[in-house]
N, C-alpha and C positions, 0 to 999 in steps of 0.2 A: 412736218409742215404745220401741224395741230399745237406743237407746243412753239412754234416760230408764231404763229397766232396770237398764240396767249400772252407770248412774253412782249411782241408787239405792241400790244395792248396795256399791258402792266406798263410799260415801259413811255408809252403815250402816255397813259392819264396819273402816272407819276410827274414827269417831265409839265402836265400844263399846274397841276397842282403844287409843285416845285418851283414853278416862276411866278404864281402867284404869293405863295409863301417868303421867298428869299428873298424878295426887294423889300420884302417891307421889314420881315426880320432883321437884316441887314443895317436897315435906319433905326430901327429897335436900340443894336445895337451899338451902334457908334453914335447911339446918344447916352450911351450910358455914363461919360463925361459930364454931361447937361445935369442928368437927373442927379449923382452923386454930390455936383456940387450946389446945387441948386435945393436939395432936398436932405435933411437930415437922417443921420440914420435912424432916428425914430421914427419920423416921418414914414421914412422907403419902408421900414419895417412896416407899420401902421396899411400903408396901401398893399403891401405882399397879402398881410391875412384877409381883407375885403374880397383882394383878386383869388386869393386861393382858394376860397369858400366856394366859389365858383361850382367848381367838381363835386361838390355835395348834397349843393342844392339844386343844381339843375335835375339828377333824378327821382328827387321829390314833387320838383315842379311839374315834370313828363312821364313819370315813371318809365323812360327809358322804351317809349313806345316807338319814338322816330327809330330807332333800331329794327322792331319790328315790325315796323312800316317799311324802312329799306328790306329787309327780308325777305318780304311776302310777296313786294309790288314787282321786282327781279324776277321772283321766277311767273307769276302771276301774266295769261295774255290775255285774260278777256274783260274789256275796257267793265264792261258794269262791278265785277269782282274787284278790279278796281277800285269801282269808283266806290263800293262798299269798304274796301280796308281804307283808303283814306279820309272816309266819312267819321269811317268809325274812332278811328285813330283819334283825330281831330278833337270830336266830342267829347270824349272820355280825357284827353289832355288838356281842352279847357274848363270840363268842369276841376279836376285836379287843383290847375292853376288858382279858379277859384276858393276853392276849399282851401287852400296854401296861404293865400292872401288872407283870408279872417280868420287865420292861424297867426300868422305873423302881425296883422294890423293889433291883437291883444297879446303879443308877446310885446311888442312893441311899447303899449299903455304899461304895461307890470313892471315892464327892464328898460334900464337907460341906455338907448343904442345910440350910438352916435352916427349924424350923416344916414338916419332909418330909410329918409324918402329916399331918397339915392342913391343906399345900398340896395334898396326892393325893388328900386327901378333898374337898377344895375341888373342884377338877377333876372329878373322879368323880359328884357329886351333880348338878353344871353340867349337862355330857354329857348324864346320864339325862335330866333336864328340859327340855334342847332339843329329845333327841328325842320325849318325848312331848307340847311346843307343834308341832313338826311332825304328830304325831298330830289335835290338835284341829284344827287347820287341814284337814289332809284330810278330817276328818269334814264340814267347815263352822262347825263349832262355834265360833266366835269368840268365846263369851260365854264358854266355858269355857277358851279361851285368855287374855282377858284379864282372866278370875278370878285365873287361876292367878298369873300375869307380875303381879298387884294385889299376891296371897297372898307371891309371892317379894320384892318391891322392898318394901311396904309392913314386912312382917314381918324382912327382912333390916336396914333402917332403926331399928326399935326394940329390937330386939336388940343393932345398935351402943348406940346410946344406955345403955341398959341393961352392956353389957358396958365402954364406952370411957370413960363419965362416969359409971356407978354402981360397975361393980369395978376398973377403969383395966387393963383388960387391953392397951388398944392395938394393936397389928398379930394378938395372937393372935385378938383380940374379934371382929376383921374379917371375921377367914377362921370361924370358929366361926360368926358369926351368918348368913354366907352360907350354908355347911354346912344349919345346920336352916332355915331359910326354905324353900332349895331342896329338903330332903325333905318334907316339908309340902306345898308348889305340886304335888308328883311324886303324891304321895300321894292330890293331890286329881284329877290331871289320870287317875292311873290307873283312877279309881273312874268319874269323870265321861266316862268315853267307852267305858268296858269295852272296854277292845283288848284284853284277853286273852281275850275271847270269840273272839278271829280269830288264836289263837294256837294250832297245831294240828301236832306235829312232822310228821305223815305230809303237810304241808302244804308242806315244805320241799321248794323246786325249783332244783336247778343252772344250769336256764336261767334263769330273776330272779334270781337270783345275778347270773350273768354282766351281764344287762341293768340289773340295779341299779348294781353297779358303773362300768360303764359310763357312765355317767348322772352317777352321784354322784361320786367319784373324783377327775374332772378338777376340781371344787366344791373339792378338798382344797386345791388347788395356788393356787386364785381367792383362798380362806379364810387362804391361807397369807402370800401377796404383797399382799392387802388389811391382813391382819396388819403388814405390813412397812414398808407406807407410814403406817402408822398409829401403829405404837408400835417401828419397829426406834430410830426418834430417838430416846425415851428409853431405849433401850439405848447408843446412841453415845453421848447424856449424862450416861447414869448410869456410862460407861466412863471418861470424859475430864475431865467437870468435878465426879460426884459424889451422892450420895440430895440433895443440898440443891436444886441448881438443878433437879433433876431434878421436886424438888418445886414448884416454881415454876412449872416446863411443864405439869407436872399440872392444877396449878391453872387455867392460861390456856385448858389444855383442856377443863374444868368447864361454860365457856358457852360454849363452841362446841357443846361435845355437848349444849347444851339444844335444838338445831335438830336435829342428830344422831336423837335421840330421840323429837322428835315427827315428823320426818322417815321413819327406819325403822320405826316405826310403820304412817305411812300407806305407804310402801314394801312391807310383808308382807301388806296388803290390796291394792296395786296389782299386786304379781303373782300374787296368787291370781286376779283381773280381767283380766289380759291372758291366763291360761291359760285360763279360760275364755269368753273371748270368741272366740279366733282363730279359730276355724270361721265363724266369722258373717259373713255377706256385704261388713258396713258397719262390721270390724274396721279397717279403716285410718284410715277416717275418725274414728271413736271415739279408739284411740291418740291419734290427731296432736289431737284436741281439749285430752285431758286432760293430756297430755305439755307443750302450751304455759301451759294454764293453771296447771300444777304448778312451770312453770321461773317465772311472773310472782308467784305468790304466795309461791315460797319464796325467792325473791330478796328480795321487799319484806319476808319474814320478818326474816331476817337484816338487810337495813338498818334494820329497826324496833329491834335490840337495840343495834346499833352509835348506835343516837339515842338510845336512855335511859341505857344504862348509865354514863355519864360521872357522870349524878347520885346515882349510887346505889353504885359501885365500893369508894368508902374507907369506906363504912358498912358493908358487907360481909364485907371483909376486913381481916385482921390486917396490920403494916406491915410486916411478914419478906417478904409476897406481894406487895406495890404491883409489883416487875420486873416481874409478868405480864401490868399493864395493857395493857403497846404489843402482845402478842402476838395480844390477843384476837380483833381485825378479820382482822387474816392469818387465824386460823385458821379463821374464822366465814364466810371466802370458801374456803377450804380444803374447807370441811366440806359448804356448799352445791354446790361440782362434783362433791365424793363425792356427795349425794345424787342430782343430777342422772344423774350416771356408773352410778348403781345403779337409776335409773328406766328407761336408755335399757338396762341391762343384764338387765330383767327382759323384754323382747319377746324378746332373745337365748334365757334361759331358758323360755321360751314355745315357742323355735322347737325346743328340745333341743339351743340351740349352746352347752353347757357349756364343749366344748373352746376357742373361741372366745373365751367369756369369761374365761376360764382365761388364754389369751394374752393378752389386753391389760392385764390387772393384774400379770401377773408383768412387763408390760413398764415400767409405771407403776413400780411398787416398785424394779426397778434404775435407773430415772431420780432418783427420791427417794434412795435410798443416796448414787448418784453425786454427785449437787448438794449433801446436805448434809456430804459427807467432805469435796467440793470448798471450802466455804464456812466447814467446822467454826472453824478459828483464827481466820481471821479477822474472823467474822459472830455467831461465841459461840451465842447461843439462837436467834439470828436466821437463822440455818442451818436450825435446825431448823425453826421454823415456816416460812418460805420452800420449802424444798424439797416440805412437805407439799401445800404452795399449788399449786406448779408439777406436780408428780405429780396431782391428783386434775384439775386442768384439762384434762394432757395426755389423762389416762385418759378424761373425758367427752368429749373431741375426737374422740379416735381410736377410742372406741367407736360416738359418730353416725356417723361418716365410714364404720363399716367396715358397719354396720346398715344402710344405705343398698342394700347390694349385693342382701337379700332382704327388705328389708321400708321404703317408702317413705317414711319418718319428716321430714317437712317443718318446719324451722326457721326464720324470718325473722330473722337477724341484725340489718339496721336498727330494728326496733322492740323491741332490747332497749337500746338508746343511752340511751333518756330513765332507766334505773335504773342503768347503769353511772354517769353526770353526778352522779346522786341518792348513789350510793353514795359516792363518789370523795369527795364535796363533805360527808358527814356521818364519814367517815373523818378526813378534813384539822381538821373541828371537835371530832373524839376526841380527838385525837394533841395539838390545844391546848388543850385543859380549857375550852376556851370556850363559858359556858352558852346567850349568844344565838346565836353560830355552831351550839351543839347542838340549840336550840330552830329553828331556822330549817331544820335537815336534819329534823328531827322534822315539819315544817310541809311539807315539799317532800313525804316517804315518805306522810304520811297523804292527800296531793292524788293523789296517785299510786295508793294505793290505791282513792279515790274512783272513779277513772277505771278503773281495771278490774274494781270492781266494777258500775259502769254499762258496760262491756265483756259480764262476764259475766252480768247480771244475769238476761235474758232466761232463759237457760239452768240458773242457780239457782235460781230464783223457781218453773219447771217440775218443778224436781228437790225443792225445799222440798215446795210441792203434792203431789207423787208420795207 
């Protein structure tokens, strides 16, 4: 009954966070017609590395404290300790922000940046709104989380529109329609949780200071090196071959991140579930339930897309991007060991092994470096997605392997065989454009999901009822 609970729950605040995400994703993506042709691929290039930066500087701007501000305020009931961690939180991340800003405002005077006000505003609006989705998360509020994450993607979407194909601003339209989206979501997530009712100076403590930091900090480093394996490649690309192929990689990484996406997703709900579960007597067994069912289902995700897309690819997209075809499968297995590596990474965060996880991504990231310098000339692009493959594999390896030591995580390697065959065999009928060899992997993925959902049925079917 306790783990029908749990998974009730996981299954709920996936499910509102999941229809928040998809609609807008969804428009995301079948505009991706709009923007190809409407934007060059220097240009798409050009906007990839503003957005990608992203992930690097927001935990210089927060030090990754909204983490441990959802951490603490979770298990945390008595409103004034409360109302101390998010005092504290608070303060120490606006003075941050500060300090960032007259860092940047004299890098700015030294280096030609282009687009400075509006990348720093970009950056600046990002920050605020992460940390206050870590806010709605530690209330519980998930409906107000994936209002907001609706209000931000949906409203950042039409604003391009509006700004790319009605005023043809192009790269400036980008970062402007990010800009107001993300104060709007902020706007709303501040109203809809009233944190500033738990915002109280006399409330500010040196000791959660210390303890937040603590906590969150080593997240900077995880944030940083996850950063690294993810977009240092189109830095090496955008260094050696240029915005165009740059814009190529972009694109290849388009539908890989459509798993990405509904993947972290359910990720920011599964570890909100494994924090709160671990006290529970029949925590282990629960994990290792939902930990096998999440590797079968997003496996067959991923080979579900690697079977359709062949039909659908050149309708798609413009003929500047066909390069990206062969990358997509690399990345789309690339992209499932990331998610994987971030499921087995969130028991870590459960346990409070930040430092931990912190280690095996920075180890991950100079593996990736390594392998695509090593590969750069003479593999081209193929360096780069290659390296990304090999880093997020290692990282999910060596993260089960090391989890193992405090917390029992059971994996059957023989009974992932029959989707590796599945995968291998609708990859080889990608790579030749061939419709019955694609229909025939398509025909194999959907038997297969048959079978795990007569697998899992028993246990669905209780969870549907529930």
């Amino acid at each position: 009954m306790q783990n029908m609970s749990r998974g009730k729950e996981l299954v709920k605040n996936t499910g509102i966070l999941l229809a928040a995400k998809i609609s807008t994703q969804l428009i995301n993506f079948l505009l991706i017609p709009l923007y190809t042709s409407l934007l060059s691929t220097q240009e798409y290039g050009e906007i990839d590395i503003y957005t990608s930066l992203v992930m690097i500087v927001i935990p210089f701007l927060t030090l990754q404290l909204e983490m441990g501000v959802f951490r603490f305020f979770i298990e945390e009931v008595q409103e004034d300790i409360r109302t101390t961690i998010i005092t504290t939180a608070f303060i120490t991340i606006f003075t941050t922000m500060i300090i960032t800003t007259v860092i940047y405002c004299v890098a700015a005077v030294i280096f030609p940046l282009k687009y400075k006000k509006l990348v720093y505003a970009y950056y600046l609006v990002v920050s605020i709104a992460t940390v206050l989705q870590q806010v709605c998360r530690a209330y519980g509020n998930n409906f107000s989380y994936g209002l907001a994450s609706f209000l931000s993607s949906s409203l950042t979407v039409a604003f391009n529109v509006l700004f790319i194909y009605g005023i043809g601003l192009k790269v400036e339209g980008v970062l402007i329609s990010t800009v107001i989206a993300n104060i709007i979501s902020s706007v709303y997530m501040l109203f809809s949780t009233h944190v500033y009712k738990y915002l109280d100076l006399s409330g500010y403590s040196k000791e959660y200071r210390k303890k937040l930091i603590s906590y969150s900090v080593p997240l900077v480093f995880n944030q940083i090196s996850s950063w690294t394996i993810n977009y240092s490649d189109r830095i090496i690309i955008l260094s050696v071959w240029g915005t165009s192929v740059n814009g190529i990689y972009s694109l290849a990484n388009k539908f890989s991140n459509i798993t990405n996406t509904f993947f972290g997703v359910y990720n920011i709900a599964w570890s909100e579930n494994v924090i709160r579960s671990m006290k529970d007597s029949d925590s282990k067994v629960y994990v290792n339930s939902i930990f096998s069912m999440t590797y079968n289902l997003y496996f067959a995700l991923v080979t579900g897309i690697v079977n359709l897309l062949p039909f659908f690819f050149s309708m798609m997209v413009n003929e500047n991007y066909l390069e990206a075809y062969v990358h997509i499968p690399i990345l789309l297995l690339a992209m499932f060991f990331s998610g994987m590596a971030a499921t087995v990474g969130s028991v870590y965060i459960a346990f409070g092994k930040t430092r931990e996880v912190s280690i095996t991504t920075i180890l991950a990231g100079v593996c990736n470096i390594i392998i695509h310098l090593t590969l750069l000339y003479k593999w081209k692009l193929y360096a780069a997605s290659l390296s990304t493959l090999i880093a997020f594999a290692l990282l999910f390896v060596y993260r089960y392997i090391f989890v193992r030591k405090f917390f029992k995580l059971d994996f059957k390697l023989i009974l992932i065989i029959p989707q590796i065959i599945i995968y291998a065999f609708s990859w080889f009928a990608y790579l030749m454009e061939n419709n019955v060899l694609a229909l025939a992997g398509l025909l194999m993925n959907l038997l297969y999901c048959v079978k795990l959902f007569m697998q899992y049925k028993i246990y669905l079917t209780k969870l549907i009822k529930k």
